[in-house]
C-alpha positions in Angstrom: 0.0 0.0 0.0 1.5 3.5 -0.6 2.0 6.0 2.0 0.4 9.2 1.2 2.3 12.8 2.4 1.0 14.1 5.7 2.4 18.0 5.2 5.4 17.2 7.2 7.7 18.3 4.4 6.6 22.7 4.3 9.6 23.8 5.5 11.6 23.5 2.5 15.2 25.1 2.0 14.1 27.4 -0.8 11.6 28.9 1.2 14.0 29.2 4.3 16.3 30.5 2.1 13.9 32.9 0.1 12.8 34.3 3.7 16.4 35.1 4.8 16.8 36.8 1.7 13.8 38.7 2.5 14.9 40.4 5.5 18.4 40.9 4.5 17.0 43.3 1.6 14.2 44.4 4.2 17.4 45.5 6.2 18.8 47.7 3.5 15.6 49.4 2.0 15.4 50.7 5.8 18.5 51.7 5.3 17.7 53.5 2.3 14.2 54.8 3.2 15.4 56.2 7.1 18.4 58.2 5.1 15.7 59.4 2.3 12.9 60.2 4.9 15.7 62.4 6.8 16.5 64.2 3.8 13.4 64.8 2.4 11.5 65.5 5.4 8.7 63.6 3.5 5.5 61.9 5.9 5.2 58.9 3.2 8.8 58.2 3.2 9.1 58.2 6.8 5.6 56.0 7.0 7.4 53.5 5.0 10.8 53.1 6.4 9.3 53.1 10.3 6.9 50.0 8.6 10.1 48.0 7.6 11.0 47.6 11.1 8.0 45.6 11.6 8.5 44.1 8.4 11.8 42.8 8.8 10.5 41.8 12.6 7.8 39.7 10.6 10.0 37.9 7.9 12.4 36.8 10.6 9.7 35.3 12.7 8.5 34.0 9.6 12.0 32.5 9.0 11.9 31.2 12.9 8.5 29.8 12.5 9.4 27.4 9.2 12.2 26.4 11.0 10.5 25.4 14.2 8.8 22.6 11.7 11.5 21.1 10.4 11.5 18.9 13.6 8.8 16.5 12.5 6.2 15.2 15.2 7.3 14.6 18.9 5.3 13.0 21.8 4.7 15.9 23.3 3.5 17.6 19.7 2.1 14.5 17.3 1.4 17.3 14.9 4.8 18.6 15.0 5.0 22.4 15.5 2.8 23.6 12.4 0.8 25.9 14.4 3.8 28.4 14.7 3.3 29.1 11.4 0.0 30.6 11.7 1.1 32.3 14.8 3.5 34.2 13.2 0.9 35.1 10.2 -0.9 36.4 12.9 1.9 38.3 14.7 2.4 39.7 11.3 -0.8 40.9 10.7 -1.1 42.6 14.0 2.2 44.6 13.6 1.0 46.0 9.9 -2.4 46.7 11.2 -1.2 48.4 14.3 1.9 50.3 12.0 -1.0 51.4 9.4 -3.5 52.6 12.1 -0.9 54.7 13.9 0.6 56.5 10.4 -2.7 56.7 9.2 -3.8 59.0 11.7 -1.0 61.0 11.2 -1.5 61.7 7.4 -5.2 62.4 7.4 -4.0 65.1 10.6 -1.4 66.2 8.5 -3.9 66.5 5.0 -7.1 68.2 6.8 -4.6 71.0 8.7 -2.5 71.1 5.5 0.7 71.3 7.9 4.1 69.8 6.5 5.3 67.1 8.7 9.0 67.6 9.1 9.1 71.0 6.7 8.8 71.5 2.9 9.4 68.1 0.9 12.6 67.5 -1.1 11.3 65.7 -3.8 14.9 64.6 -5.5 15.7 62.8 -1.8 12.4 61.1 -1.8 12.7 59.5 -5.5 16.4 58.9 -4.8 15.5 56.7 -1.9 11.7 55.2 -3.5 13.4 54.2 -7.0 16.0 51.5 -5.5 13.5 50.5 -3.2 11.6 49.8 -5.6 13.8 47.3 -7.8 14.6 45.7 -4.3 11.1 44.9 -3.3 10.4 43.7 -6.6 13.7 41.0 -6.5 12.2 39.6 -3.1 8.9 39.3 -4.5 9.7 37.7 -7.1 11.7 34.7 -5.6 9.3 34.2 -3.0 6.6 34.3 -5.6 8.3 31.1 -7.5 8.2 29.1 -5.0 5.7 26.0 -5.2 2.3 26.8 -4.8 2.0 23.4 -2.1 4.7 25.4 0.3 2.8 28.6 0.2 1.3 28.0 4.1 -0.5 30.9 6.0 2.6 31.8 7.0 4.9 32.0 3.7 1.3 33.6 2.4 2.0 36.8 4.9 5.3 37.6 3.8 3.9 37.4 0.3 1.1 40.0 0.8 3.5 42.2 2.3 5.6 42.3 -0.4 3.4 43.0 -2.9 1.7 45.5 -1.0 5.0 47.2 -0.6 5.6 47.3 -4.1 2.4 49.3 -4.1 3.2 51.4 -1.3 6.7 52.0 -3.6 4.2 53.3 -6.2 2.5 55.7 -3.5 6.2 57.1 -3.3 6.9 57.6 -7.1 3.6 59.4 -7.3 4.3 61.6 -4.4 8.0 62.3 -5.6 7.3 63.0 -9.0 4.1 65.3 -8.2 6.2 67.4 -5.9 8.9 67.7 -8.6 6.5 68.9 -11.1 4.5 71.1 -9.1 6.1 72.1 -5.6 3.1 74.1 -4.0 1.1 71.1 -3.9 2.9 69.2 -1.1 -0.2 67.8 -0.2 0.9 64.9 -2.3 3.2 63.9 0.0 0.3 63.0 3.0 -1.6 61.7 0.6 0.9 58.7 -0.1 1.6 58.5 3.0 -2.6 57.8 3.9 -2.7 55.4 1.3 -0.3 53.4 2.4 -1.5 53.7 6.3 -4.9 52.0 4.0 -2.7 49.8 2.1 -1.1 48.2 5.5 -4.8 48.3 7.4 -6.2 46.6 4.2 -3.3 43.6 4.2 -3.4 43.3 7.5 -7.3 41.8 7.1 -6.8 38.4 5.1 -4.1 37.6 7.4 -5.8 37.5 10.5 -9.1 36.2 9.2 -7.0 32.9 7.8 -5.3 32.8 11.3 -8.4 33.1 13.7 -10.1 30.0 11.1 -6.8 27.9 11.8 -7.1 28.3 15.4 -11.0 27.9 15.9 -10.5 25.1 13.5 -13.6 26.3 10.9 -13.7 24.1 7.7 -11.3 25.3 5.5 -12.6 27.5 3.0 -13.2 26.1 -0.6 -14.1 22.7 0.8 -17.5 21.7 1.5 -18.6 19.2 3.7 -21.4 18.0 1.8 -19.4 17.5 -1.1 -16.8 15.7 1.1 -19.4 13.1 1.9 -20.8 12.7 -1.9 -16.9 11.9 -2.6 -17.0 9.2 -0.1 -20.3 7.8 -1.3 -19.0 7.5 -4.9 -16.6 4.8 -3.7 -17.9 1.5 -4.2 -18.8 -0.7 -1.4 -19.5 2.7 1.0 -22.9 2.8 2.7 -22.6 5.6 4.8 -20.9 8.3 6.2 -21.8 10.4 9.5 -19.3 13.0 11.8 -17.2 13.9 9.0 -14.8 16.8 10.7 -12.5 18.5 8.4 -10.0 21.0 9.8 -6.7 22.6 9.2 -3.3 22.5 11.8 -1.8 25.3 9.5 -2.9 26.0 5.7 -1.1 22.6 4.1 -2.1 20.6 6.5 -5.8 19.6 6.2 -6.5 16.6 8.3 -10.0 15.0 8.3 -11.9 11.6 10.3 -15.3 10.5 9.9 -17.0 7.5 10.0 -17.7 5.5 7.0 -20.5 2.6 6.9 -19.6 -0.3 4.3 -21.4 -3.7 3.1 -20.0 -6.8 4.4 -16.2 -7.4 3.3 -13.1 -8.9 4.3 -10.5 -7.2 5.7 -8.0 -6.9 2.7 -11.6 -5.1 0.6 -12.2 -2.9 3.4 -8.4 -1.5 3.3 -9.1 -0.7 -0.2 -11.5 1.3 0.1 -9.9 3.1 2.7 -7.0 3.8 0.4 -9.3 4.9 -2.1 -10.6 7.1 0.3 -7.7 8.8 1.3 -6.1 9.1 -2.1 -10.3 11.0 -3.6 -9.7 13.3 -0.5 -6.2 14.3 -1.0 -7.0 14.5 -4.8 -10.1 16.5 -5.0 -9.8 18.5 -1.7 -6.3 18.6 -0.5 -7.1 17.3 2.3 -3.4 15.0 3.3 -4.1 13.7 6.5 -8.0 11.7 6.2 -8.6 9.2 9.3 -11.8 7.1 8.7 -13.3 4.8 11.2 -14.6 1.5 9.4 -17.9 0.4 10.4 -20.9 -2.5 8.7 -23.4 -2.1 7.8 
């Protein structure tokens, strides 16, 4: 009989690897922003480079969190340690949501008293810092982005959607910059970047912790119904009946299932088969790689 994957195999190199890559450039655009935003006494500049730090926090617990898994399962966690993957999709969605409410309120203070946060915006100093930035956030993107859709977990998913969000926020910059250059009096380009990108952060901020609190209250995963679950099971011949089907996920790649499954009278060797059959139908049409079924005549 074949053994089927259970998940234990997420934590893969590349995406170790990809994430250490991740906050190595996340350490330089900081660099680059904090020296720009000085400069350029610009609000959106400054919005940016303060959200790196909790950026770069994120992608290294991200990093910590992948490599917390590569343990396997223990006595103590039969599971292995999957669930710190979520946690830190969490953690990462508090910090942008907390980063994009703070700076938020800032620029719309700033927009509706039409006061200059730091002094008149240098324009040059702003695109100077926003165009490098910009071809680095689109180098992590896209080698996280290639990496195989079955290793993209909750997790790996968080870092994702802050990258490309940051290559938006990048965008937010360039408009700011460029509309300053070409028109100085209107300065209040500069905290209107800087409130879209407080929106942008607020905005990312939601996926992530909607997919974490599912994980953790354990609510059918979405795009798999139970009632199609249990019409999958009936197609397999000899299967009777099935009742408390429970389908859940320990972290996004690992969906694990049990129910119980009425059959006619077989022997033993037929009732493994359909078990197999079972297992492979649910991994196949649902994903689901970890299916325990209780065997029962009827």
């Amino acid at each position: 009989m074949p053994v089927l994957h259970h998940g234990e195999g997420e934590a893969e190199h590349r995406v170790l690897r990809g994430l250490r890559l991740a906050v190595e450039l996340s350490v330089v655009i900081l660099v680059i922003e904090a020296l720009g935003a000085i400069a350029s006494h610009s609000l959106s500049l400054t919005v940016d480079a303060i959200h790196n730090i909790p950026d770069i926090l994120a992608f290294a617990i991200s990093w910590a969190a992948l490599q917390g898994t590569r343990g396997g399962s223990t006595a103590e966690f039969t599971f292995g340690k999957h669930r710190l993957e979520v946690f830190a999709g969490l953690f990462n969605g508090l910090l942008v949501l907390g980063t994009g409410a703070v700076f938020g309120y800032e620029a719309l203070d700033s927009l509706l008293r039409s006061v200059a946060f730091a002094g008149p915006v240098d324009p040059l100093w702003l695109l100077a810092a926003a165009l490098p930035t910009l071809v680095l956030r689109v180098v992590n993107l896209t080698v996280l982005g290639r990496l195989p859709g079955r290793i993209r977990d909750l997790n790996l998913r968080s870092v994702l959607v802050h990258l490309a969000s940051d290559v938006a926020i990048t965008a937010a910059l360039l408009f700011a910059g460029l509309t300053i250059l070409l028109r100085p009096a209107d300065g209040w380009a500069d905290a209107l970047a800087a409130l879209v990108i407080a929106g942008i952060l607020v905005y990312e901020s939601v996926p992530l912790l909607r997919g974490g609190w599912e994980v953790l209250t354990e609510r059918t995963p979405r795009g798999i119904s139970l009632d199609e679950v249990t019409r999958t099971a009936l197609s397999i011949s000899g299967v009777t009946e099935v009742h408390d089907v429970h389908v859940w996920a320990v972290c996004s790649t690992l969906v694990c299932m049990t129910a119980h499954v009425g059959v006619r009278e077989m022997s033993l060797r037929e009732g493994m088969s359909v078990v197999q059959q079972l297992r492979e139908r649910m991994e196949r049409d649902f994903g689901i790689v970890h299916a325990t079924f209780e065997i029962e005549a009827t």
